[in-house]
Structure formats: C-alpha cells, structure tokens
C-alpha positions as CSV (number, residue, x, y, z in Angstrom):
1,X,0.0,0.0,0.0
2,X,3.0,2.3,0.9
3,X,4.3,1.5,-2.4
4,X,0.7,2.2,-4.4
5,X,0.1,6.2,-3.1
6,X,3.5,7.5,-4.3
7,X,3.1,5.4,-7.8
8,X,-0.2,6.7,-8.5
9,X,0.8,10.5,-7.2
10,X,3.4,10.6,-9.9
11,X,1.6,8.9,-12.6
12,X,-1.2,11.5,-11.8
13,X,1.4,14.4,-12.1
14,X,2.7,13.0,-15.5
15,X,-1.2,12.6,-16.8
16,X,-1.2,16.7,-15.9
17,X,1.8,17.7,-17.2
18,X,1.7,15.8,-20.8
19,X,-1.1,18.0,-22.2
20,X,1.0,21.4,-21.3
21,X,3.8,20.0,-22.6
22,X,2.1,19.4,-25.6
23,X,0.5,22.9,-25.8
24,X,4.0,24.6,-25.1
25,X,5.5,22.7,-27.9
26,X,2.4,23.5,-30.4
27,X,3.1,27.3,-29.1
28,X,7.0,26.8,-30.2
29,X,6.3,25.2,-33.2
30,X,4.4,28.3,-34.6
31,X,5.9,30.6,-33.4
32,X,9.2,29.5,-35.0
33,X,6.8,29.3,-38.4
34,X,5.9,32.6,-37.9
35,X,9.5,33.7,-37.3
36,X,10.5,31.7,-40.0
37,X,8.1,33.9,-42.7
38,X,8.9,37.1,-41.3
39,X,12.8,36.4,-42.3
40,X,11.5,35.5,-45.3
41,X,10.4,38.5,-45.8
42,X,13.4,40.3,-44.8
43,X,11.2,42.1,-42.1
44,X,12.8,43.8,-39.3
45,X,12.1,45.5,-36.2
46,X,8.9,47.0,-35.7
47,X,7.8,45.5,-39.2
48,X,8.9,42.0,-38.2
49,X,7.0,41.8,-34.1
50,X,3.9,43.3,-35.8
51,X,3.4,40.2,-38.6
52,X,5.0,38.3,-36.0
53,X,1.6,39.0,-33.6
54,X,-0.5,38.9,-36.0
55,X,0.3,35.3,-37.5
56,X,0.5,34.1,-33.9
57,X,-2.9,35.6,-33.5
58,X,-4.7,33.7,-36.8
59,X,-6.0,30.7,-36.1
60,X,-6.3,27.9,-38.4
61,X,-9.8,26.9,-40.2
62,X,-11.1,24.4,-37.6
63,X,-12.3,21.1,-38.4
64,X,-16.1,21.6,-37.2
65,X,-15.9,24.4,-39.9
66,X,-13.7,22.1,-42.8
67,X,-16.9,19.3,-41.6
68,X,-19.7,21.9,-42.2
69,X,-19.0,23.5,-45.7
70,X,-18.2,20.1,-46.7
71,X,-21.6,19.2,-45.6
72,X,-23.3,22.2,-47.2
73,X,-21.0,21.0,-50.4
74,X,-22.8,17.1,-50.3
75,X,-25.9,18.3,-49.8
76,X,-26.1,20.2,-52.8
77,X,-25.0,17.4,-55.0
78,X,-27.4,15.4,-53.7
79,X,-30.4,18.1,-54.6
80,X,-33.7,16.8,-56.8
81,X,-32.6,13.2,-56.0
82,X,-35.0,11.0,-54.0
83,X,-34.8,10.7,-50.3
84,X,-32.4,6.5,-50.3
85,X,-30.6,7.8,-53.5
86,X,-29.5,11.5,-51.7
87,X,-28.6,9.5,-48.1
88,X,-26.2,6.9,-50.4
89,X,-24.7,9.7,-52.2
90,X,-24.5,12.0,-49.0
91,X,-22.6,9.2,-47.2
92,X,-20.5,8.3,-49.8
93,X,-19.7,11.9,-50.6
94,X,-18.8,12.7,-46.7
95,X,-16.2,9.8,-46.8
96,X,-14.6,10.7,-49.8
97,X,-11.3,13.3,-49.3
C-alpha cells in the first residue's frame, strides 16, 4: 500500500503535465513558423513583431468548420434526388477526401 500512493501520485502528475507539454511545444512550433516567414520576408524590427503578432494571433480553419462546408458541399449534389438515392450519395460523398 506504501508502495501504491506514491506510484499513482506521480503517474497522476505526468497525466497533468503531458497535455501542457504538448500545448508549449504547439506554441514553439508556430511561433518558430511565424519567425520563420517574417525572415522570409526580410522584415525587421517593428515591421517584423507586428506580422510576428499577428500570425500568432490567426488561427487555423477548424475542423467543425472544414466538416460543415463540406456538408453544405454534399448536400447540394445530392439536390432533386430521391430521399435512399441523396442519403447513399451524402454518405459516400462525406467519406470521400
């Protein structure tokens, strides 16, 4: 029993700490892309922390978005076609890349 508490005290801390390890290194990784295409384009000082900012601030489209329009996109092919025939083709459309 003296041997369980400790054991599950540290697995407990390393369940907490993965997921802000993961976020810090998400964080590092864009920021280094966004440093990396303000030396692209030769930008420097003022020029360069302003598009740095801003590309840190833009967020990518998110899937629930991507999932929607693509949605929106199979439903339209599927118009005028009869209620089996437009589920079949919805279905297969929403699986396709």
């Amino acid at each position: 029993m003296k041997k369980l508490v400790p054991l599950l005290v540290l697995s407990l801390a390393a369940a907490v700490a993965m997921p802000a390890a993961a976020a810090e290194n998400k964080q590092n990784t864009k920021m280094a892309d966004c440093q990396k295409q303000a030396g692209d384009k030769k930008l420097e000082g003022k020029d360069r922390q302003s598009f740095v900012n801003e590309c840190l601030k833009a967020k990518p489209a998110s899937a629930a978005t991507t999932s929607k329009s693509k949605m929106a996109e199979c439903n339209a092919k599927t118009k005028g076609m009869s209620k089996d025939e437009a589920n079949k083709a919805r279905s297969e459309c929403m699986k396709a890349s």
